[in-house]
C-alpha positions in Angstrom: -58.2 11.3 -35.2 -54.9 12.5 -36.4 -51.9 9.9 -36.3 -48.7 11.0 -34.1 -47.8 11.2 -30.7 -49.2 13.3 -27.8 -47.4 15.2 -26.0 -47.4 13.3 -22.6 -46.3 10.7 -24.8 -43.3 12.2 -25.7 -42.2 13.8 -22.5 -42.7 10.2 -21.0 -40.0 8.3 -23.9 -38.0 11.6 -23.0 -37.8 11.2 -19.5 -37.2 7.4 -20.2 -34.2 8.2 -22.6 -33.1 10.4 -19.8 -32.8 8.1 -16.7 -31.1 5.4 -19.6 -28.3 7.7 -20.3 -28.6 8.9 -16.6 -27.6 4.9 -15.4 -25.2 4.8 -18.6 -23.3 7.6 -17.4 -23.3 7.0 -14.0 -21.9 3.3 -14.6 -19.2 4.8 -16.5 -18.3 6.7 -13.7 -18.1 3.5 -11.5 -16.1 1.9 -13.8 -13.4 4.4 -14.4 -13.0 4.8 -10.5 -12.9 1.5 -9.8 -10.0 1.2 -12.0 -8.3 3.8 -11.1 -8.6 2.3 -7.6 -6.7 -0.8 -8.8 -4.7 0.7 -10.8 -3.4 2.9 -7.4 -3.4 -0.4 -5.3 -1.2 -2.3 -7.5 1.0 0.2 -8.2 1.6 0.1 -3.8 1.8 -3.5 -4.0 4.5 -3.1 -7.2 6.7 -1.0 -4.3 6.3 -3.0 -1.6 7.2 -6.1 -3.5 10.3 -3.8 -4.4 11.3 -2.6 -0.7 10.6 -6.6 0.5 13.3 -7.5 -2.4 15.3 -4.7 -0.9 15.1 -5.8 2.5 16.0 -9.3 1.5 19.1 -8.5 0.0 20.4 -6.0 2.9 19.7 -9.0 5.0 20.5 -8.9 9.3 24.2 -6.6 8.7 22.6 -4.3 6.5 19.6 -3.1 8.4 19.9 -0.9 11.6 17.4 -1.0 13.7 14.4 1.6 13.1 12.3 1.9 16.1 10.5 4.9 14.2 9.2 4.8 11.0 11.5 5.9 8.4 11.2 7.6 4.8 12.3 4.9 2.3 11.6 6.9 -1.2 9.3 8.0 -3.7 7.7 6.2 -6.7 5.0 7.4 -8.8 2.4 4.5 -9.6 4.4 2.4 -12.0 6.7 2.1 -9.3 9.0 4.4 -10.7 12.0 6.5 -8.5 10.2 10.2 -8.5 11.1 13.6 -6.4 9.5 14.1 -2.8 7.6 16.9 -4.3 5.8 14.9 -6.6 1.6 14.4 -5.1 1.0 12.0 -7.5 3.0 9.3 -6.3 3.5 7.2 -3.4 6.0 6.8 -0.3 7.3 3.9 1.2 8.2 3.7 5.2 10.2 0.9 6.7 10.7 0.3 10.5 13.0 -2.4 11.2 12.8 -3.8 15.3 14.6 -6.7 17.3 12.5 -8.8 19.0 13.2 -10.3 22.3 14.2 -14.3 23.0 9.8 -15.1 22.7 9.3 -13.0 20.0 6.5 -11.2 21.5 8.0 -8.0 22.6 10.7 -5.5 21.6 14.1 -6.3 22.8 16.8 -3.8 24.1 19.4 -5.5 22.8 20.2 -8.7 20.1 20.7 -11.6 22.8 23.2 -14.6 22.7 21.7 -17.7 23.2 24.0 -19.1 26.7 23.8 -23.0 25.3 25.7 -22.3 21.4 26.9 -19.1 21.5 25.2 -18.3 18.3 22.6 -15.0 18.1 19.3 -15.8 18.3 17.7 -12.4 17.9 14.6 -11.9 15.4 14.0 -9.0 13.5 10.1 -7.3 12.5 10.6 -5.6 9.7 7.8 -3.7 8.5 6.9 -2.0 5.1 4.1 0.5 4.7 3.2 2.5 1.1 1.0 5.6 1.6 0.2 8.1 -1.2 2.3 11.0 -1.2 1.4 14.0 1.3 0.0 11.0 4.1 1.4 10.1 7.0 2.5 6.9 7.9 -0.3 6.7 10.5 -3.3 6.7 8.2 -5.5 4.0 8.8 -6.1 2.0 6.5 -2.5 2.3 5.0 -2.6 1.4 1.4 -0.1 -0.8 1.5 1.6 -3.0 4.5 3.9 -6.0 4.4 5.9 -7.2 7.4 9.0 -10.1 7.6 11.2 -11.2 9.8 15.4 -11.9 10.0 16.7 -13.9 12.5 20.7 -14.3 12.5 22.2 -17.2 13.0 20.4 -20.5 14.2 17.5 -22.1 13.6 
């Protein structure tokens, strides 16, 4: 009997190596998706923190009502000013609407509370980041935050 290894036996620690590097590969894969995944979410959430600081400093007189989404700007994933034209970034939307005296529905028109004199009316204001080339009525957006302004009172 000669010492060595058969040939099954090496097609079967060949096979094995295979399906190794096979899983090895594949995880790698996983891996470098997933974090490109986070790496795209937190770039939306970088913007929409940005257009929520925005909103916040325009306050009540500097936003007009929006009853239709509009185009805010552009930002590639660092969050980042960039061209329209640019597919590897992302686009923010705002729509800004005055709710009625409840709160529950849209109002025509900011109200005056009879009793004080003093505007009661409450804003929605809401944020939505999309990648570029999607429209703001993709579902799931990537990224959607939503505040609210009153004016005057309580």
């Amino acid at each position: 009997m000669r010492d060595g290894f058969s040939l099954i036996e090496l097609l079967l620690v060949a096979l094995l190596l295979g399906v190794c590097a096979a899983g090895v590969t594949k995880s790698w894969s996983l891996c470098y998706y997933m974090n490109d995944q986070a790496r795209q979410m937190q770039g939306g959430k970088d913007i929409i923190e940005q257009e929520m600081e925005r909103v916040r400093r325009l306050n009540w007189t500097g936003l007009t009502e929006q009853t239709s989404w509009a185009t805010r700007g552009y930002y590639d994933a660092g969050g980042n000013a960039v061209g329209a034209s640019d597919p590897r970034g992302f686009v923010s939307f705002i729509k800004v609407e005055t709710l009625n005296s409840n709160g529950l529905s849209l109002a025509l028109t900011p109200g005056v509370d009879a009793t004080g004199g003093t505007s009661r009316s409450l804003r929605r204001v809401t944020i939505v980041v999309q990648p570029a080339g999607v429209s703001v009525t993709a579902t799931p957006p990537t990224g959607q935050a939503i505040t609210y302004l009153t004016l005057g009172g309580p």
